[in-house]
Every structure is written in C-alpha cells, then in structure tokens.
KOLMAR-423117 format. One line per 8 residues: number of its first residue (from 1); their letters; for each residue x, y, z of C-alpha. Coordinates in steps of 0.2 Angstrom, whole numbers, plus 5000, padded with zeros to 4 digits. Example, Ala and Ser with C-alpha at 12.3 -4.5 7.8 and 13.67 -1.06 7.14 Angstrom:
1) as) 5062/4978/5039  5068/4995/5036
This chain:
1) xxxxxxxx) 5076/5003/5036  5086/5017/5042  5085/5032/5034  5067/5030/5029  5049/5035/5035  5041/5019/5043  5022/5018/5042  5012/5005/5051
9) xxxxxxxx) 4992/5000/5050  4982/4989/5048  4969/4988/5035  4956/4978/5025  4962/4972/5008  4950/4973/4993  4951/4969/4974  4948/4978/4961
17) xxxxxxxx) 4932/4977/4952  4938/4972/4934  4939/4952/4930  4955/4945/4937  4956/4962/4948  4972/4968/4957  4970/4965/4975  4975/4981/4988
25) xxxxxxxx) 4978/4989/5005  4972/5007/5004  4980/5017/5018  4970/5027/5032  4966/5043/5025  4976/5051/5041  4992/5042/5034  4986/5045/5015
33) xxxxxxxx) 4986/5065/5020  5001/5065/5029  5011/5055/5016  5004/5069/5003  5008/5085/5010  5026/5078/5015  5032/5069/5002  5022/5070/4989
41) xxxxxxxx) 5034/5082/4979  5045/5063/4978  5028/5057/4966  5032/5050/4949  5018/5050/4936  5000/5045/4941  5004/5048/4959  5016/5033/4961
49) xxxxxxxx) 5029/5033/4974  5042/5020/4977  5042/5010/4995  5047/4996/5004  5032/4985/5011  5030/4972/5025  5017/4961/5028  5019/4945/5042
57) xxxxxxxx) 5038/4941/5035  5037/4947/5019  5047/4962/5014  5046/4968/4998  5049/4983/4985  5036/4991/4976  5026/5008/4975  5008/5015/4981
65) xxxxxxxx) 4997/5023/4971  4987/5040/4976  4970/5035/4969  4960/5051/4968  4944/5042/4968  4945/5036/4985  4957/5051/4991  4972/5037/4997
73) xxxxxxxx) 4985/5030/4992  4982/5010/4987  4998/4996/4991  4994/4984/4976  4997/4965/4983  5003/4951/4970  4998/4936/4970  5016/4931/4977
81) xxxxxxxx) 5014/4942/4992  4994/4935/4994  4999/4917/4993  5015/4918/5003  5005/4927/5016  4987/4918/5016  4978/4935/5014  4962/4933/5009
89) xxxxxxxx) 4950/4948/5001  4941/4958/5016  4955/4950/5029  4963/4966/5040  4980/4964/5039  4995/4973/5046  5005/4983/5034  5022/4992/5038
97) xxx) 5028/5004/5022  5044/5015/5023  5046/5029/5012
C-alpha cells in the first residue's frame, strides 16, 4: 500500500446490539484522535471514510465509521471477513487499516 497511512492494532470485536447486529473493530481512541485531527477533513457523510483493511490474509476495501457515542471510529466486519477468518465476538484480533 504505498502512498497510504498504515495503522495497526489489535483489538476486541463486538456486535451491535440490534437482532442480527453488525459485528466491529473499534480503534484505540489514541489512533481514533490521531486519524480525526489529520484526516478527518477526507470524511464523507456520517463520519465515513474510505480504507483498505487487513485482518490474518484478508485484505479488503471498505470504510470506518466515527461513532460519536463511543468517541472512535468502528471497522464494520461482514460476515465474509468473520467466516474467512474464524473471528468470533470478544476475540482480539489484529487489524492493519491504510488510509
């Protein structure tokens, strides 16, 4: 990914609360601000801005979210991803984005 900002962490995934819920990656708040006060002016609507994600050997293109409510920006996991992956709900998982 040249040309691109690489992020890596690791983090818990958790799913939404509603039935049949997205599952997510929130980012560490340090990364979250980070992400905000640099690039936050390439945000489309609702806080969404465009990556590439990694997780084990999946690469894949998508966008994080800022969610206000928990002050970070989520990585929203499809089922594709979960199952190709074996990620489970509450398993930390590591997480490469480039912005």
């Amino acid at each position: 990914m040249t040309g691109k900002i690489k992020y890596e962490f690791l983090a818990s995934t958790w799913q939404h609360s509603s039935p049949g819920g997205w599952h997510f990656v929130s980012l560490p708040s340090d990364i979250a601000k980070e992400i905000r006060e640099n690039l936050g002016w390439l945000e489309e609507g609702w806080g969404r801005l465009k990556v590439t994600a990694k997780i084990g050997n999946t690469e894949w293109e998508t966008a994080i979210w800022f969610d206000t409510k928990h002050k970070t920006y989520v990585l929203p996991l499809k089922s594709k991803i979960r199952n190709k992956e074996k990620i489970e709900t509450d398993k930390e998982i590591k997480t490469t984005i480039w912005i």
